[in-house]
C-alpha positions in Angstrom: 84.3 -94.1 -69.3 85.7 -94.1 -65.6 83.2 -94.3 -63.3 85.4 -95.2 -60.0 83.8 -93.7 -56.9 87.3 -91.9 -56.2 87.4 -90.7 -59.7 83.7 -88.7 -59.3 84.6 -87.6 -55.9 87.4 -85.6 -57.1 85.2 -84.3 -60.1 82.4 -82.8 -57.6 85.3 -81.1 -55.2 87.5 -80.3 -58.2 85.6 -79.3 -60.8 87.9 -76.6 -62.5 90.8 -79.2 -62.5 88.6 -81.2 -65.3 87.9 -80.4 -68.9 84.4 -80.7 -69.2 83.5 -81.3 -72.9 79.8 -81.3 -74.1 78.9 -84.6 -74.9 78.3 -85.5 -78.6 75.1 -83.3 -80.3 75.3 -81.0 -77.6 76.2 -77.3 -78.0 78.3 -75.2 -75.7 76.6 -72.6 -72.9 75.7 -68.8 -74.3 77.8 -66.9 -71.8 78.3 -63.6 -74.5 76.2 -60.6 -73.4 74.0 -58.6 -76.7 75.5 -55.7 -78.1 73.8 -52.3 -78.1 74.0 -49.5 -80.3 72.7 -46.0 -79.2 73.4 -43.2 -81.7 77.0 -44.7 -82.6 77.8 -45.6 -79.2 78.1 -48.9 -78.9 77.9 -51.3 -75.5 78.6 -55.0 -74.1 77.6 -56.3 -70.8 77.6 -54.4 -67.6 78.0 -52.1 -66.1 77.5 -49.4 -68.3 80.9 -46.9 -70.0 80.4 -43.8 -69.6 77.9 -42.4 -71.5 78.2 -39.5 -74.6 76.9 -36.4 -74.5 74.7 -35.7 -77.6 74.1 -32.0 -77.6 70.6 -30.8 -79.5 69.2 -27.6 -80.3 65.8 -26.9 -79.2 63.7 -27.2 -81.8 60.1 -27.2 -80.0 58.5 -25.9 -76.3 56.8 -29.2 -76.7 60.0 -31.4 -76.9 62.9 -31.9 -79.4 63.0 -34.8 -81.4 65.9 -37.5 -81.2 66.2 -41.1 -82.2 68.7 -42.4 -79.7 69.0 -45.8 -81.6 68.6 -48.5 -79.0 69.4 -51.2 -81.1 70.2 -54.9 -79.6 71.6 -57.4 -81.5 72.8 -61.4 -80.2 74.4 -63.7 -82.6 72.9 -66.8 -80.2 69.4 -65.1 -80.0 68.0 -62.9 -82.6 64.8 -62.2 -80.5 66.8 -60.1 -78.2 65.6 -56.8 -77.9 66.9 -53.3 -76.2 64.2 -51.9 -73.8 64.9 -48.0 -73.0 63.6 -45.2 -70.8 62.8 -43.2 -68.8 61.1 -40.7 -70.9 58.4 -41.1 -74.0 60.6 -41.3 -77.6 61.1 -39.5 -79.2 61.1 -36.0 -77.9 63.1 -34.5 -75.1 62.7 -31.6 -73.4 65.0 -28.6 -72.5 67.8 -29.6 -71.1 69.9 -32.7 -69.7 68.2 -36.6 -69.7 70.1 -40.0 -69.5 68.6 -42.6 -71.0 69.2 -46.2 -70.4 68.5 -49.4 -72.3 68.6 -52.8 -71.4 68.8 -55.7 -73.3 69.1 -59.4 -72.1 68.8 -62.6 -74.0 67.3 -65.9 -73.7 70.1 -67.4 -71.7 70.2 -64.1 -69.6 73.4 -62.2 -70.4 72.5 -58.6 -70.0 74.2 -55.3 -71.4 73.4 -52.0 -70.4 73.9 -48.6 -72.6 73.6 -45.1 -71.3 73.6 -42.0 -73.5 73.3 -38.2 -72.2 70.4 -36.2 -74.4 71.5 -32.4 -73.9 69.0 -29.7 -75.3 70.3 -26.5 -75.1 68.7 -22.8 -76.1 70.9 -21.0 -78.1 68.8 -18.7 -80.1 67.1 -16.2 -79.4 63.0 -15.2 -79.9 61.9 -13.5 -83.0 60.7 -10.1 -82.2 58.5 -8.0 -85.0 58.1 -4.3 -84.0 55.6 -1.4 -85.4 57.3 0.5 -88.8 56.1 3.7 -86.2 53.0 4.5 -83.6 52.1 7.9 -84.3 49.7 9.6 -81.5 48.1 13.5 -81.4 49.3 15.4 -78.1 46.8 15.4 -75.8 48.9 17.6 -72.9 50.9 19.8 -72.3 52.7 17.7 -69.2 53.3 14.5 -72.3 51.3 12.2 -73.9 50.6 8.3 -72.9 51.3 5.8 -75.2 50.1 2.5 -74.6 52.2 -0.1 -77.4 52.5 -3.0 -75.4 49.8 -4.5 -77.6 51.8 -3.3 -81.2 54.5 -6.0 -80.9 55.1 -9.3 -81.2 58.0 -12.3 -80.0 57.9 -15.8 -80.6 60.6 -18.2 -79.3 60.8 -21.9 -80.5 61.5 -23.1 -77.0 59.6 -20.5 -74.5 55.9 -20.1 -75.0 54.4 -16.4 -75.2 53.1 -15.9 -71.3 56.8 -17.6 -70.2 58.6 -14.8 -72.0 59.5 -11.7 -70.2 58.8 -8.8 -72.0 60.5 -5.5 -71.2 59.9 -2.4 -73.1 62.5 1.1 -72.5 60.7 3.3 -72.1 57.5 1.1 -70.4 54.4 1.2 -72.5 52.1 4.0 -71.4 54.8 6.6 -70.6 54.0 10.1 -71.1 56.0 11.7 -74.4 56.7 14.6 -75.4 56.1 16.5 -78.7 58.1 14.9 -81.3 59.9 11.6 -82.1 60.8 8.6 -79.6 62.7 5.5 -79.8 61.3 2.9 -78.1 63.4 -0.5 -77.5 61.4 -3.9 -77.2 63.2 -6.8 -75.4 62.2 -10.5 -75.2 63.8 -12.5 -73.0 63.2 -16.5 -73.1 63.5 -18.7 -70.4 66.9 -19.7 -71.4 67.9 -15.7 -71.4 68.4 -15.4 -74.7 66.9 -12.0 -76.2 65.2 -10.9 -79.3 65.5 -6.9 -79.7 64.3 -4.8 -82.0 63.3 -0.8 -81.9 60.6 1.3 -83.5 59.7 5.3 -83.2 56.8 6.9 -81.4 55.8 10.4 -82.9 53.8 12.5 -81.0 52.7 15.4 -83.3 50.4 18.4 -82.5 47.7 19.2 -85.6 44.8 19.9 -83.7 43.9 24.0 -83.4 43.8 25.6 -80.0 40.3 26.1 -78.7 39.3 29.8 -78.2 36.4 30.7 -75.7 34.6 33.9 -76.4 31.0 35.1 -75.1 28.3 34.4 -77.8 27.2 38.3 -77.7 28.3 41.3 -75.9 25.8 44.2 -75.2 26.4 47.3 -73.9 24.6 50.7 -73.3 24.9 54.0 -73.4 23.8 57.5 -73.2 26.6 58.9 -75.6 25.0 58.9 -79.1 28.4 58.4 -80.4 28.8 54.9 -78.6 31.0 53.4 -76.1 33.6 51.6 -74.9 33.2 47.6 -74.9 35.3 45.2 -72.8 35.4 41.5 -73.3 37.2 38.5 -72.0 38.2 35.6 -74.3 40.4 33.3 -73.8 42.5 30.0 -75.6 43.4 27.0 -74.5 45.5 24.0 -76.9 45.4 20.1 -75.7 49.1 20.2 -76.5 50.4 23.5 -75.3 48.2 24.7 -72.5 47.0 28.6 -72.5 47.9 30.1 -75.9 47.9 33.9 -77.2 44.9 35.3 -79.0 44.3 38.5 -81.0 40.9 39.8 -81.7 39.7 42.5 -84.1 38.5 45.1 -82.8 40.5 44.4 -79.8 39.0 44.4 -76.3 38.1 48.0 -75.0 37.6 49.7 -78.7 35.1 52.3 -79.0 31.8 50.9 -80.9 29.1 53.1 -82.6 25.6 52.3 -81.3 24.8 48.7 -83.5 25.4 45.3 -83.8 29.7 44.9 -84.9 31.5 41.5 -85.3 34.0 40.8 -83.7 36.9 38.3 -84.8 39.6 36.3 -82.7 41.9 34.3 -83.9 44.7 32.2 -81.8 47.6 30.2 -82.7 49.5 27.4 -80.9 53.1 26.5 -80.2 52.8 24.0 -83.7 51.2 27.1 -85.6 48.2 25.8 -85.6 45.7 28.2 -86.3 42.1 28.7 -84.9 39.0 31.6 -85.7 35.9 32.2 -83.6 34.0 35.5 -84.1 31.3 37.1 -82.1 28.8 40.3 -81.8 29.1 43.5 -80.1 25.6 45.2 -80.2 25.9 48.7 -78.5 22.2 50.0 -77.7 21.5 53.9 -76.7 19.8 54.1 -72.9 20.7 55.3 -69.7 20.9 53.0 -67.0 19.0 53.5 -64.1 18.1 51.2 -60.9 14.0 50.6 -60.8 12.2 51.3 -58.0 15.3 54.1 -56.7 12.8 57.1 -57.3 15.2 59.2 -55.6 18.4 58.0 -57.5 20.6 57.4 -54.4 21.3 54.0 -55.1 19.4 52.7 -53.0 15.7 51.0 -52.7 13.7 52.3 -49.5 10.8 53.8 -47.8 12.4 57.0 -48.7 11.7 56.3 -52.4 7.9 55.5 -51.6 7.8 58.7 -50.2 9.5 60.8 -53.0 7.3 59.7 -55.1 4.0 59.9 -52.9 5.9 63.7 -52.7 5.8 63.8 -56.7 2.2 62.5 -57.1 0.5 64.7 -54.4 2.6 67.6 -53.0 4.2 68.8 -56.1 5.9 72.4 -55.8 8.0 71.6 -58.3 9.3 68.9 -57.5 10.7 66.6 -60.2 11.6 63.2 -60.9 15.3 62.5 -62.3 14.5 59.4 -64.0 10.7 58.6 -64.4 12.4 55.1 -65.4 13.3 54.3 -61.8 10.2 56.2 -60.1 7.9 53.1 -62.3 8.7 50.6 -59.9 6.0 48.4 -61.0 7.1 48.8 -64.8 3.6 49.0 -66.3 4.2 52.7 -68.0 2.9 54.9 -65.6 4.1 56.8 -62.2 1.2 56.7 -59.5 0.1 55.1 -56.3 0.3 51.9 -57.5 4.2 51.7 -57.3 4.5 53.5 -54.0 2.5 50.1 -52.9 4.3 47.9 -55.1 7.5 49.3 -53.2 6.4 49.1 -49.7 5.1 45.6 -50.4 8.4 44.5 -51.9 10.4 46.6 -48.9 7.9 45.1 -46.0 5.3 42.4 -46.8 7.8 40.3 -49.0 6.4 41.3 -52.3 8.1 40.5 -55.8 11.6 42.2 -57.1 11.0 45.6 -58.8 11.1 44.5 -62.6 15.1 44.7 -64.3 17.0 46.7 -64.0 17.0 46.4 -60.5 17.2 45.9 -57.6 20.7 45.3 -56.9 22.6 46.3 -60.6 21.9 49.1 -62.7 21.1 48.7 -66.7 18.8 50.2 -69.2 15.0 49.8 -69.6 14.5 46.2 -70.8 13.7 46.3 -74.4 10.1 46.6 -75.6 8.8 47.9 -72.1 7.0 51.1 -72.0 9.4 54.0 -71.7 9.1 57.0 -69.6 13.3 58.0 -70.5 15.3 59.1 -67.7 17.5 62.2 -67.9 19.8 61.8 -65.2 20.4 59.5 -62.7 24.0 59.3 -61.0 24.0 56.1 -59.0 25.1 54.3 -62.3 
């Protein structure tokens, strides 16, 4: 073996120019870098190709699953593994993530890998609509209908609250009588939509309300009865006011007695309604107590007419004893010439009904004294 000074000299400044064989047993350096594989794609040393995109479709809001391989393999070191990151295997989330794995070996080649996870949203949610909402009018201006609670959407990628939901017409919009198509819209975050329709029916099968008084009395002086008039009215949650015919109709002549009376009304649907009352007609003359005169009104001057009556006479006569009983205990004396000027001055109780400010007949099952005439009713 040369060992001349000169001779080592030129080894250490010109290294290259020397083949330098391993000595005998020994084995040559590892200077080959691992290979890595990552979903087919397959790397040695550094830096990095360019990575493949591997396109998934969402399969989970929580992630979508993907193995992306990562597998290192060294002839000169089998221990040689492939480290990757940077997000947790083996789900990725919505859209694009480059991962990176490293491996190096024992005598510290390296290679590094990259590969592009894309998950895209392509489909969009599943929407479930109501066969049909059917609601009773309750208006004649339209009916609210609340269905935002009637549906349903569910997207593998967007959760519920993320969705936007859009309804055409909006939930709780007043309808008319009849049937509506309503269209329900999910939109994910991805803007994908999920459509689907369904009808909203408003129908009318509720009968119109009629108001009518519970009894009607009237009085009279004709034995052969009177004229009765009556208001009633009807009124129908979906159409508003509606017609109404009674029988006998308002302002027939009725026979002194009790008569029914029967109204029936119909709405804009032809639904129908009845209600019937009573007519009693009852034979009297109306009269205003305490007006012993019968000028319509209640004064000193009645007092006196009747003090007249009681204690002067000459003929004079009472038109309606009815009236002159101020005091309505049966009887026409002092006693309600007092009751009158107590009521008039000393703020005494109301003359008894009929009286003192409307006319109407003796009340029933008060003595009666009749009354002939009196024109101030």
């Amino acid at each position: 073996m040369i060992r001349s000074p000169r001779f080592l000299s030129l080894i250490s400044i010109y290294p290259a120019l020397f083949l330098v064989a391993p000595l005998d047993g020994e084995e040559p350096p590892d200077t080959t870098p691992p290979i890595i594989w990552m979903d087919g794609h397959q790397c040695q040393g550094k830096p990095p190709p360019p990575p493949p995109v591997k396109v998934l479709e969402c399969v989970d809001r929580d992630g979508t699953p993907f193995d992306v391989g990562g597998i290192a393999r060294d002839d000169q070191d089998e221990s040689t593994q492939a480290f990757c990151g940077p997000v947790p295997f083996p789900t990725f989330p919505l859209g694009a993530t480059e991962v990176l794995c490293i491996a190096v070996d024992s005598s510290g080649n390296e290679t590094q890998c990259k590969i592009i996870v894309l998950v895209v949203d392509t489909q969009g949610p599943e929407v479930t609509c109501p066969p049909a909402v059917e609601v009773e009018c309750s208006g004649p201006d339209g009916t609210p209908v609340d269905y935002s609670h009637l549906v349903f959407a569910r997207d593998v990628c967007t959760p519920w609250h993320v969705m936007e939901l859009v309804f055409d017409p909006p939930s709780r919009s007043l309808f008319d009588l009849g049937e509506h198509t309503v269209r329900f819209t999910a939109i994910d975050r991805s803007g994908n939509q999920g459509v689907c329709e369904f009808p909203v029916i408003v129908v009318d099968t509720a009968p119109p309300n009629i108001s009518t008084p519970e009894e009607v009395v009237a009085y009279t002086a004709d034995p052969s009865g009177t004229k009765v008039g009556y208001d009633v009215s009807a009124w129908d949650a979906c159409s508003g006011p509606c017609g109404v015919g009674c029988t006998p109709p308002s302002g027939s002549h009725f026979a002194i007695g009790t008569h029914t009376v029967r109204c029936v009304a119909t709405d804009a649907s032809g639904n129908v309604s009845e209600r019937s009352f009573t007519v009693r007609v009852e034979f009297g003359e109306f009269f205003r107590r305490g007006d012993s005169n019968g000028d319509g009104w209640i004064d000193i001057a009645d007092a006196v007419n009747t003090v007249l009556y009681l204690f002067v006479g000459e003929g004079r006569m009472l038109p309606c004893p009815e009236a002159a009983d101020a005091n309505d205990d049966g009887w026409v004396n002092i006693a309600d010439c007092i009751f009158t000027v107590n009521y008039l001055f000393l703020g005494g109780p109301e003359p008894p009904p009929p009286g003192p400010e409307l006319c109407g007949p003796d009340g029933a099952g008060s003595p009666s004294l009749g009354c002939d005439v009196y024109p101030s009713c």
